[in-house]
C-alpha positions in Angstrom: -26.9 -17.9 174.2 -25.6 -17.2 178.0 -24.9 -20.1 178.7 -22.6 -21.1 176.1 -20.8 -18.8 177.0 -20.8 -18.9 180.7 -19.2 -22.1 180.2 -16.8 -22.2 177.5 -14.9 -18.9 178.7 -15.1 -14.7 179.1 -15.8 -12.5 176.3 -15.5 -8.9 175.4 -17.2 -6.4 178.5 -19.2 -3.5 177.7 -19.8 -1.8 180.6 -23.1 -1.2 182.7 -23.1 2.4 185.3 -20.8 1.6 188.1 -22.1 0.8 191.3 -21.8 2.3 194.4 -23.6 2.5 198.1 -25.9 5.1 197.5 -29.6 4.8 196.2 -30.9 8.4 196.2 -34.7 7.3 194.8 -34.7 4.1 197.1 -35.5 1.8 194.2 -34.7 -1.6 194.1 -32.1 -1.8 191.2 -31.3 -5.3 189.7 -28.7 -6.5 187.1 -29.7 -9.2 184.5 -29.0 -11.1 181.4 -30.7 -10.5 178.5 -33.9 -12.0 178.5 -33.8 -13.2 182.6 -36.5 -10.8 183.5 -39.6 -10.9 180.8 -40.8 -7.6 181.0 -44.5 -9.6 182.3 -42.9 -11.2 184.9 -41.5 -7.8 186.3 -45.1 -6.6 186.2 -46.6 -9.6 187.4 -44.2 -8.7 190.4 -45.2 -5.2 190.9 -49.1 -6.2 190.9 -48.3 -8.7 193.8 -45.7 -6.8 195.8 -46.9 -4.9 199.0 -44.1 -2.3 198.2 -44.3 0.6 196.5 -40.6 0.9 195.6 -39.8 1.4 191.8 -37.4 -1.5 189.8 -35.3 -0.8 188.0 -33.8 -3.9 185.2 -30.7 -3.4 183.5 -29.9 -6.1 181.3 -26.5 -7.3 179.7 -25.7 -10.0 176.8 -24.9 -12.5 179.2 -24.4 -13.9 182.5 -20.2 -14.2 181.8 -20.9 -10.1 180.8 -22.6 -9.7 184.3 -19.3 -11.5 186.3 -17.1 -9.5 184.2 -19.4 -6.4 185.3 -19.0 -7.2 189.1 -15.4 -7.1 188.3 -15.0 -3.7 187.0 -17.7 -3.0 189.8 -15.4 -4.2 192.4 -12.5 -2.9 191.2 -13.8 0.8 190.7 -15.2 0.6 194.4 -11.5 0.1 195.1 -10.2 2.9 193.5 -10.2 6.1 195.6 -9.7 8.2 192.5 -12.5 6.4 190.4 -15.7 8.1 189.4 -18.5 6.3 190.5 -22.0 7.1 189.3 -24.8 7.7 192.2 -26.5 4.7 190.7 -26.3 1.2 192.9 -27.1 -2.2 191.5 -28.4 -4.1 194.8 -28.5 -7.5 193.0 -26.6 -9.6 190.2 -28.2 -13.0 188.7 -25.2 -14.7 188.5 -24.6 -18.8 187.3 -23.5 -21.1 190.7 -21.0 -21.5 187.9 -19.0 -18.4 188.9 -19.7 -18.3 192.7 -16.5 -19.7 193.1 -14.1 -16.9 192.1 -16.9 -14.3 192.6 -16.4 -14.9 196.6 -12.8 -15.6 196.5 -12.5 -12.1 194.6 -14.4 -10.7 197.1 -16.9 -9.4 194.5 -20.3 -10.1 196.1 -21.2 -10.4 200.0 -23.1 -12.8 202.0 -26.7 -12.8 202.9 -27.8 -11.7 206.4 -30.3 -12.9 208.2 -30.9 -15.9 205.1 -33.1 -17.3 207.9 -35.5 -15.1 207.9 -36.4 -16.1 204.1 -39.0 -19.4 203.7 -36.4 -22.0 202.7 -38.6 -24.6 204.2 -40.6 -24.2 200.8 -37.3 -25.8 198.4 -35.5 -28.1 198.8 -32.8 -28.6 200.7 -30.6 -28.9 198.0 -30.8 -25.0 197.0 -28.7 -24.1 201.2 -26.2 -27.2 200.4 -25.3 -25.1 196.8 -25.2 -21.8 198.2 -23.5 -22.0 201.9 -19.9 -21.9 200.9 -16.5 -20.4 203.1 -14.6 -17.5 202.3 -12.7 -19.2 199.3 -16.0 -20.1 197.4 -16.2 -23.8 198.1 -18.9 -25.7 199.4 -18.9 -25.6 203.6 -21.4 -27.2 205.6 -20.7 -24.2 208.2 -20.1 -21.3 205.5 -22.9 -18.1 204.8 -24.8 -18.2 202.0 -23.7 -16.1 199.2 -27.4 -15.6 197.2 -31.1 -16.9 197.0 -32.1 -19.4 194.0 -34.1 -17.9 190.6 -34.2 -20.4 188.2 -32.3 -23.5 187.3 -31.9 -25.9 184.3 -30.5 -29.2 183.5 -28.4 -31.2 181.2 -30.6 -33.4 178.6 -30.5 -35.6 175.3 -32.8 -34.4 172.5 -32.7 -36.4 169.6 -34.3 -37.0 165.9 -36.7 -40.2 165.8 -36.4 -40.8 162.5 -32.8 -41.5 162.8 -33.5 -43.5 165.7 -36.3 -45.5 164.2 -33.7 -47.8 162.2 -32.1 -48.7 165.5 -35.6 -50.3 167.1 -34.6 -48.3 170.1 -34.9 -44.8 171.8 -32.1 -43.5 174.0 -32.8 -43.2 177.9 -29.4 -43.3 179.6 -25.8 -41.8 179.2 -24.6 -44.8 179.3 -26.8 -45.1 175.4 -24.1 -42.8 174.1 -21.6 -45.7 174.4 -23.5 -47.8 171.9 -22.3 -48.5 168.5 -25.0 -47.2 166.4 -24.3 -44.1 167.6 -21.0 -43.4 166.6 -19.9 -40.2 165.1 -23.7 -39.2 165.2 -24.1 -37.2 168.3 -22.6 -33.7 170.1 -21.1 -33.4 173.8 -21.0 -29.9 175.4 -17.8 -28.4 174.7 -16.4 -28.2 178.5 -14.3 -30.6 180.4 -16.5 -30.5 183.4 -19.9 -31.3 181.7 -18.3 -33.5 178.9 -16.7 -35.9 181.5 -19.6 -35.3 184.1 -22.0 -37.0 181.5 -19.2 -39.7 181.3 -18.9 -40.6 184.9 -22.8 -40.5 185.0 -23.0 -43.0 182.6 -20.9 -45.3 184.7 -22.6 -44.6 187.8 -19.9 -42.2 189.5 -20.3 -38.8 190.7 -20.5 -36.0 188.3 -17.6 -34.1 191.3 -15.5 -37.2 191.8 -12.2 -35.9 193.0 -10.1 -38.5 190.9 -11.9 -39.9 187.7 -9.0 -41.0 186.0 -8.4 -43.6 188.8 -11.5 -45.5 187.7 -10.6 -48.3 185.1 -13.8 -48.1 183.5 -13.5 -44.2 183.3 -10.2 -44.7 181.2 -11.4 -47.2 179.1 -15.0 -45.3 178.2 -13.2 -42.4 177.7 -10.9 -44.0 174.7 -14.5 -45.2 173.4 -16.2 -42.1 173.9 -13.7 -40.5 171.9 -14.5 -42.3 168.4 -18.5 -42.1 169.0 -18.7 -37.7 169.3 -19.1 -36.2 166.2 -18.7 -32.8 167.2 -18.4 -31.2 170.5 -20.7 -27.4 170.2 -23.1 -25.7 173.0 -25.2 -23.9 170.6 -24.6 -25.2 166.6 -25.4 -28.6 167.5 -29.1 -27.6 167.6 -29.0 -26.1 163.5 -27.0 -29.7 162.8 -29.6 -31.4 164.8 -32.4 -29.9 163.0 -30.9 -30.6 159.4 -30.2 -33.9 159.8 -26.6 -34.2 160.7 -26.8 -35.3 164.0 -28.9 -38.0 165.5 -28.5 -36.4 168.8 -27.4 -33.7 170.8 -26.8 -33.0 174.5 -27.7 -29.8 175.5 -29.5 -27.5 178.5 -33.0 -27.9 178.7 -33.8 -24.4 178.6 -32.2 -23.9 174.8 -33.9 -27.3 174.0 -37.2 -27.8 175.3 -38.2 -24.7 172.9 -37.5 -26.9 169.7 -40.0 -29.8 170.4 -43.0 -27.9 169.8 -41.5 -27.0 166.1 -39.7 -29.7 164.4 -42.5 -33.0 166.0 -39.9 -35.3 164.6 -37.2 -34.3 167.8 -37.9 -35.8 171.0 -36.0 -34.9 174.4 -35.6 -37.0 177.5 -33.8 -36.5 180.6 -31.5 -39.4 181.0 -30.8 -42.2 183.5 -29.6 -42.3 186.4 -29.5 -38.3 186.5 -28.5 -35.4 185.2 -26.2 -31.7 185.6 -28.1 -28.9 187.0 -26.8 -25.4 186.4 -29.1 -22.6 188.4 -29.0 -18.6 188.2 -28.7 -16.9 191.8 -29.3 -13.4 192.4 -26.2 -12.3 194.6 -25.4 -8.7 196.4 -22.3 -6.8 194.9 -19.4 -5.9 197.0 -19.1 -2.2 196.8 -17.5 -1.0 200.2 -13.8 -1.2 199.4 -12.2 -3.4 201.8 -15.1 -5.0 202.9 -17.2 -7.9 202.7 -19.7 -7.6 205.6 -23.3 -8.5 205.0 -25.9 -5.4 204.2 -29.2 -5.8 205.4 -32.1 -6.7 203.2 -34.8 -4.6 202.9 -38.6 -5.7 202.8 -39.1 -4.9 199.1 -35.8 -7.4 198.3 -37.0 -9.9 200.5 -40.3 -9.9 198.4 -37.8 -9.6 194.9 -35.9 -12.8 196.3 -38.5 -15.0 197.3 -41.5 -13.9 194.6 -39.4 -16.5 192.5 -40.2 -19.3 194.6 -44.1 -18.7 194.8 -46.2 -21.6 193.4 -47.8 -19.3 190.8 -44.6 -18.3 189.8 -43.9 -21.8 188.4 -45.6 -21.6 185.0 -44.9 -18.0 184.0 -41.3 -18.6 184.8 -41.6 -21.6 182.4 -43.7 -19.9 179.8 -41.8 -16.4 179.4 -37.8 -17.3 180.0 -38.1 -21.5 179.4 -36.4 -21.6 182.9 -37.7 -24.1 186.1 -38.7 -22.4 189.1 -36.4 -23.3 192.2 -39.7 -25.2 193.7 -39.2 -27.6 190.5 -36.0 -29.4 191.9 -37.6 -30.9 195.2 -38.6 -34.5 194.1 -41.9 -33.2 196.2 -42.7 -31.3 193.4 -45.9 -31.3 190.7 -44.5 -33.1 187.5 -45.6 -31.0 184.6 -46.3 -33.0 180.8 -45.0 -29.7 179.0 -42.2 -29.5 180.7 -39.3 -32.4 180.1 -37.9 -33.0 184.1 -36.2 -35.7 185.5 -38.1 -37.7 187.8 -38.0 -37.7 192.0 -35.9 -40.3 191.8 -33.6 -38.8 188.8 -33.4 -35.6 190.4 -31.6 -37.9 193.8 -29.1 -38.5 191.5 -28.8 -35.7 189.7 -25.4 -33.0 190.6 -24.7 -29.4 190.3 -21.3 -29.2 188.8 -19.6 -28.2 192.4 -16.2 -26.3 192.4 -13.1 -28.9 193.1 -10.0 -28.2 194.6 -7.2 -27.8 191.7 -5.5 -31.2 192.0 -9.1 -32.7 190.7 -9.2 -30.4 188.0 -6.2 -31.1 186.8 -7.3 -34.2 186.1 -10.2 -33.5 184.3 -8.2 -31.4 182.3 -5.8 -34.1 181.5 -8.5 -36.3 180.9 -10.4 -33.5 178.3 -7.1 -33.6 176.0 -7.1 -37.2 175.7 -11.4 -37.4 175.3 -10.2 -34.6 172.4 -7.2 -35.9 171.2 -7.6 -36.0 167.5 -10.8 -33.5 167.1 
């Protein structure tokens, strides 16, 4: 499940061809997790694109597999005496996660000419994510380091029946506080998501620079800590399903699956708002020494934005469970099969930005003592 373990830390590489500048058949050459690019979609592509170009897909386990990959890419570039394969990847999905150290390593390289692509058609939201400085964090004045592809949000999912002795049905984070729910739910096991639910709850910012100078922070987090059962990305949803949870928090995209198989789970996305995680396709740095812009051609303007097309919206949904970048405007067609937050959830909804290492220190410090005991 990539996103499991995007978050919770790197695992073991197996390496894809290395990359390099040259592309002696011209294709277009694209680097994805497992499962990102439904073999229907890709042809869907090719029956609309004006270009003749071939595509080629390689796929890895995961997206933590893919920043790992750009890695070894990077670092091979930088050896004179490596041997690099004649085969070029021209673009990486890659989480918003890992923008942060990809830049600062110098791994991938800026867009050029971004304008000429129809941002005007998202929202706004999608340039404030991606224009970041040379360091990775957000900039108002920064380049933009990749194009949106999909995105997914943070959500409760829980088991009616359980709830039915309770003569209520949880709506907000701030539910997870209650009583009746103690030791019967999961939290994400990550400091940033974990916390980022908490400060939602209390109406904070999911980025806040200094949570642990909130009163009410410190004291929810010394109640939260007796009312998680467990904290899991993934097994929550087998505990979930057998009956020894009431309730999990989890992405939408490994949840949403489940509702139309076990009727008796039901999902919601919670008051105020949620955390949005989003896959960008990024260019790889392979000029050693370098980080200057390459210029797109025609056929990867087409790749970039043919995930942003209206039609696009329910195939994306169908084949990979993943929104289209179109869905996070609060502009945008509200769909009954899919669980979204609504216009005004989606204002208050937060990507989980990158924070300057004072701030994460604290949620670090605030992790062990939400843990202490577990």
């Amino acid at each position: 499940m990539d996103r499991r373990r995007l978050l919770i830390g790197l695992t073991a590489l197996a390496t894809l061809p290395v990359a390099c500048q040259s592309n002696p058949d011209d294709a277009l050459r694209l680097a994805a997790a497992k499962g990102g690019v439904s073999p229907q979609m890709l042809k869907n592509f090719k029956a609309t694109s004006s270009n003749t170009v071939p595509v080629r897909v390689t796929t890895r386990s995961s997206l933590v597999d893919l920043f790992q990959q750009l890695q070894q890419w990077h670092q091979s570039a930088s050896d004179s005496e490596a041997n690099v394969s004649d085969q070029s990847i021209d673009w990486v999905a890659l989480s918003d996660y890992w923008l942060l150290p990809a830049i600062a390593q110098k791994l991938i390289t800026p867009l050029q000419k971004y304008d000429e692509l129809p941002w005007d058609t998202l929202s706004p939201d999608w340039l404030t994510l991606l224009r970041r400085d040379e360091q990775g964090f957000l900039a108002s004045s920064g380049a933009i380091w990749g194009t949106p592809y999909r995105w997914e949000h943070l959500m409760m999912v829980y088991d009616r029946r359980a709830f039915a002795q309770f003569g209520w049905k949880p709506t907000s984070w701030a539910d997870l506080l209650r009583p009746e729910l103690q030791q019967r739910f999961s939290l994400p096991d990550h400091p940033r998501l974990a916390l980022g639910i908490l400060l939602k709850a209390l109406n904070y910012s999911a980025n806040d620079l200094d949570p642990a100078a909130h009163a009410d922070v410190m004291a929810a987090v010394d109640t939260l800590r007796s009312q998680v059962k467990v904290y899991a990305t993934s097994t929550y949803l087998q505990a979930l399903i057998i009956g020894d949870l009431a309730l999990g928090v989890g992405w939408s995209r490994d949840i949403q699956p489940l509702l139309s198989r076990y009727r008796y789970l039901e999902a919601v996305a919670p008051l105020p708002g949620t955390l949005l995680s989003a896959d960008v396709w990024v260019r790889p740095n392979v000029q050693p020494g370098s980080n200057d812009s390459q210029a797109v051609r025609p056929v990867e303007q087409q790749w970039l934005t043919y995930w942003w097309q209206p039609d696009v919206v329910e195939s994306l949904w169908v084949l990979s469970q993943a929104l289209s970048p179109r869905l996070l405007s609060p502009r945008a067609e509200q769909t009954a099969a899919i669980v979204l937050p609504s216009a005004e959830q989606l204002q208050q909804s937060e990507f989980v930005e990158p924070l300057p290492p004072s701030a994460i220190a604290s949620y670090d410090e605030l992790w062990r003592q939400l843990r202490r005991g577990k």
